[in-house]
N, C-alpha and C positions, 0 to 999 in steps of 0.2 A: 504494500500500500504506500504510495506517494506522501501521505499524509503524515506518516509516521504515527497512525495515533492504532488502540487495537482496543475493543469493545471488553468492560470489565465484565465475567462471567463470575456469576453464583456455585457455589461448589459444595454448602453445606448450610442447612440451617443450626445452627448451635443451640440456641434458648426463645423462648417465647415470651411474652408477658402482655397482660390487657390493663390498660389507665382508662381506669372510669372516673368519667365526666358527670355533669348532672343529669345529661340527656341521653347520655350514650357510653359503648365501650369501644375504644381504640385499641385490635390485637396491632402488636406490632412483632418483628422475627427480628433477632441475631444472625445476620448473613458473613459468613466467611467466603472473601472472593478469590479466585483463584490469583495468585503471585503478590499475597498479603502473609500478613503473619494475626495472630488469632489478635495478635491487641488492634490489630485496622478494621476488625468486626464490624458492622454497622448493624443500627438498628432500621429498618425499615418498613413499612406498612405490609399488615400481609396477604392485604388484597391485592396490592400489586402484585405482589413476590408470586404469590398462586395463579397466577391470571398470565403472568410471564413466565412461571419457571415452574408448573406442574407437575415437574419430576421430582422437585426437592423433597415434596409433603409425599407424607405415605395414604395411600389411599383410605385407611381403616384407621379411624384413632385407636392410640395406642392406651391401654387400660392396664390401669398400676395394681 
């Protein structure tokens, strides 16, 4: 690519957590990106993350 630039890809979700609001719950994911190290983690929405990267999420929640 001329541009020199390469698209960050998602490689792992780490953690999860939901911040409730007064009206609502905001899930958000811990994404580990590929040619990061685990402290460049980000947190991100996880309706995005599912919507873009449906492979990450396992199909059947997992029961502790």
């Amino acid at each position: 690519d001329e541009s020199l630039s390469y698209e960050e890809v998602p490689v792992e979700i780490l953690d999860r957590q939901v911040k409730r609001l007064r009206n609502k719950e905001i899930a958000s994911v811990k994404v580990l990106w590929r040619n990061h190290l685990v402290e460049g983690a980000t947190w991100e929405a996880e309706v995005n993350m599912k919507s873009g990267y449906p492979h990450l999420f396992p199909s059947t929640p997992i029961q502790a």
